[in-house]
Steps between C-alpha positions, in 0.01 A plus 500: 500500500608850399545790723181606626333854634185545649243795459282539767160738434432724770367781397138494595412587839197261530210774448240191566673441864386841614819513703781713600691214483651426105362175387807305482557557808215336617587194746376132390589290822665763683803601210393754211381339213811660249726286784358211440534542100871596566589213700360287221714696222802457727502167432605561120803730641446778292777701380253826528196555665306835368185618716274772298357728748251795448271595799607450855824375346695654861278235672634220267885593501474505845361147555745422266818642511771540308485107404335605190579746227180773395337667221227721539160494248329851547223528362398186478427402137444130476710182562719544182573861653616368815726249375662750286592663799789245572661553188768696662625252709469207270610706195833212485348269633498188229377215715135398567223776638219346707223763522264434841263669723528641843108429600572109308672339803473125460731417206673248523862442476440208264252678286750800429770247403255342266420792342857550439561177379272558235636817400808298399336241342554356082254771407659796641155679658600868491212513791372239764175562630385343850180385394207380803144423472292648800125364579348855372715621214292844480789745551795362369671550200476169238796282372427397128724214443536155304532129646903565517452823680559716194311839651358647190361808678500653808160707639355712750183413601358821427643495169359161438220335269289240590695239355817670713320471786376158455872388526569359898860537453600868699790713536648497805731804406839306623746529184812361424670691228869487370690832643654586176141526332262639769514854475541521145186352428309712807611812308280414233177430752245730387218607724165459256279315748202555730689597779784729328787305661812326362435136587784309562331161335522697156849406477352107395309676221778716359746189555261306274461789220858430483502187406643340854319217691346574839413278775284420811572303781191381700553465887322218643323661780303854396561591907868539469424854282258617740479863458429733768307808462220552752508384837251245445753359289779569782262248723494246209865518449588446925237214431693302232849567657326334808337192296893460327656548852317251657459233261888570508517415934269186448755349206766597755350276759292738741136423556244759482243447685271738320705680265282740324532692860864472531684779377897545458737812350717437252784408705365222730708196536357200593642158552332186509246286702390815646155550571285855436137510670255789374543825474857543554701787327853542470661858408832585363820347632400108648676184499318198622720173594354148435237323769391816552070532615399870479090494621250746404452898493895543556676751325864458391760801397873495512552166680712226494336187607752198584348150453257322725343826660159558559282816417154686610236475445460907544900494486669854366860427432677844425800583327798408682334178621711182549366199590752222603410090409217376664436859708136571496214799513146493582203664473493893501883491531702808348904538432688766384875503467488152738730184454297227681728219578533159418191333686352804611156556584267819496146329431246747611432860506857643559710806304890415500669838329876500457535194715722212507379199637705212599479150362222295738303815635164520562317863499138476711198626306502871559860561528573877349880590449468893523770639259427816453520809738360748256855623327683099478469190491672287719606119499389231730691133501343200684734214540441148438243323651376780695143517597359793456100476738170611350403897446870635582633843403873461401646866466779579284808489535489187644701124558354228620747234579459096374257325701342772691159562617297748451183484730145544327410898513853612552605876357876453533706799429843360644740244310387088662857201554473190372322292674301807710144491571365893472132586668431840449160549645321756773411352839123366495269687729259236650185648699243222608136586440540803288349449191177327700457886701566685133280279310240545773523893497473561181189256408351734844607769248371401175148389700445871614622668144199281355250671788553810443 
């Protein structure tokens, strides 16, 4: 395979989306949908990668960087316009140009190598087309090809006639053209349609007036050119990356229990024989171990989960989580910035924030590490096997040594040994018979409100 450059579209800020936000910046599974399509071009190690900006372009070359090179399209005049706008940094550039589209995030590595293949094929195609054929082919342009691929002519569907339209085969707009012929034949794109724009797909049409043989390449699945363009399409595109993701878990060996209400980002790692209940999500930044059992309603971000540990249900791992093999977490458990050691247990209603907890420990239902004074936050280590009572306050900065006690209802402010049992409660008041004389004055009470 030849060298190869990428052209990103970008240009659009998503008018549809009603959003301050530009479209391509848009997240599908927590990561902007232009990241995904970059990661997937990455895999082709492009010599060049060109993103054409217009409106909100600061917001884009922020998000990202200075990994990419830019070319600006102002005004925006069509698809063929935009392209143009990267002739300046591809102006040398002799190797292969793959044209794609910031809002089209699911191509696939394979397909883009495909398409590339072809280009190189007996029959020298000056163009490759990605070709796909959606359930409702009302707004997309039409493919007019023969049985070898041949395109004959390249449409709009506005532009179309009813035989046109009658054709199932659409354009999905990705393009594969030699570098050393694009922009020679988009100088001599014309604008003479019903929208007044210089459509990139008339390069096929001019190619063929020429005398030189065109081609489409069909991907097998119409989902992988998804376009995104309204936010009900935003929802539809989260909803197939989360149908691919998890089919993707289940062929990795995890068991869903109900997997329609399981939803990951596009970073989760998970190994195998784990098992998923309902309505678990996991954000940006986990790592799941084998053996692992994470029960309903928890919620998952920035954690690294070792194998054999236990989760929820009503579990909220935050980021900086760390949960050591076989350590486990009950219901309405939350961590933040907390290593629980190998063993560990926290299994009911408890908050652990920037904690360490030592291999064997067991933290009573209610336990509340209190990190944070109002300006810092402040560390707390419990040491192995510790054993940490029912509804205790532990206030940072704090140690407690390996096998300590700390007695149900404690608020310990002071550093416990090893081995140390701490009780920090007030002395209990005892005073015989004196809820039977309040309980009898105030019923005496309530008797002669209702008289009067």
């Amino acid at each position: 395979m030849k060298e190869v450059a990428t052209v990103i579209l970008a240009a659009g800020k998503g008018t549809r989306l009603n959003s301050a936000l530009h479209k391509v910046l848009h997240p599908v599974a927590g990561r902007a949908m232009i990241h995904h399509l970059l990661d997937s071009a990455a895999k082709l190690e492009p010599a060049k990668t060109v993103v054409v900006v217009g409106e909100y372009r600061e917001q884009v070359q922020d998000a990202l960087g200075a990994n990419v090179e830019y070319a600006v399209q102002e005004p925006q005049l069509g698809t063929g316009h935009a392209v143009q706008q990267a002739e300046p940094m591809l102006k040398d550039f002799t190797g292969d140009v793959l044209i794609l589209y910031g809002d089209v995030p699911f191509v696939k590595p394979e397909t883009m190598v495909s398409m590339l293949d072809r280009l190189h094929a007996e029959d020298a195609p000056a163009v490759v087309v990605l070709g796909f054929r959606p359930p409702d082919t009302l707004r997309y342009g039409r493919v007019i090809s023969d049985r070898f691929g041949r395109i004959e002519k390249m449409v709009e569907h506005k532009d179309a006639n009813e035989a046109e339209r009658a054709c199932t085969l659409c354009n999905s707009g990705v393009m594969a053209v030699k570098g050393s012929e694009l922009f020679e034949l988009l100088s001599r794109v014309g604008n003479t349609n019903a929208q007044h724009e210089y459509y990139l797909t008339d390069i096929v049409n001019l190619a063929n007036e020429d005398g030189r043989n065109c081609a489409v390449v069909e991907c097998e699945d119409h989902r992988e050119v998804t376009g995104v363009n309204s936010r009900a399409e935003l929802a539809e595109a989260e909803a197939q990356w989360q149908e691919f993701k998890r089919a993707e878990a289940m062929d990795g060996g995890a068991t869903l229990k109900a997997p329609k209400t399981v939803f990951f980002s596009w970073d989760t790692q998970i190994g195998k024989d784990v098992t998923i209940e309902q309505n678990v999500v996991f954000g940006p930044g986990v790592t799941i171990g084998d053996n692992v059992t994470i029960r309903s309603f928890s919620h998952l971000e920035g954690a690294e989960v070792e194998e054999g540990c236990e989760i929820g249900p009503f579990a909220r791992l935050r980021p900086g989580s760390v949960m050591k093999e076989g350590s486990k977490v009950g219901n309405f458990v939350e961590m933040k910035k907390t290593t629980l050691g190998e063993g560990a247990k926290a299994n009911h209603l408890t908050y652990l924030g920037d904690t360490t907890v030592g291999g064997g420990a067991n933290i009573g239902a209610g336990t509340i590490t209190c990190n944070y004074d109002g300006y810092f936050k402040h560390q707390t280590v419990i040491g192995e096997r510790a054993f940490i009572g029912s509804n205790s306050a532990l206030i940072a900065p704090l140690k407690i040594g390996a096998d300590a006690i700390v007695a149900a209802g404690s608020a310990v402010s002071r550093d416990v040994g090893d081995g140390e049992l701490r009780m920090v409660r007030a002395e209990q008041l005892v005073k015989p018979g004196w809820a039977d004389r309040f309980h009898d004055a105030m019923k005496k009470k309530k008797a002669a409100a209702k008289k009067d």
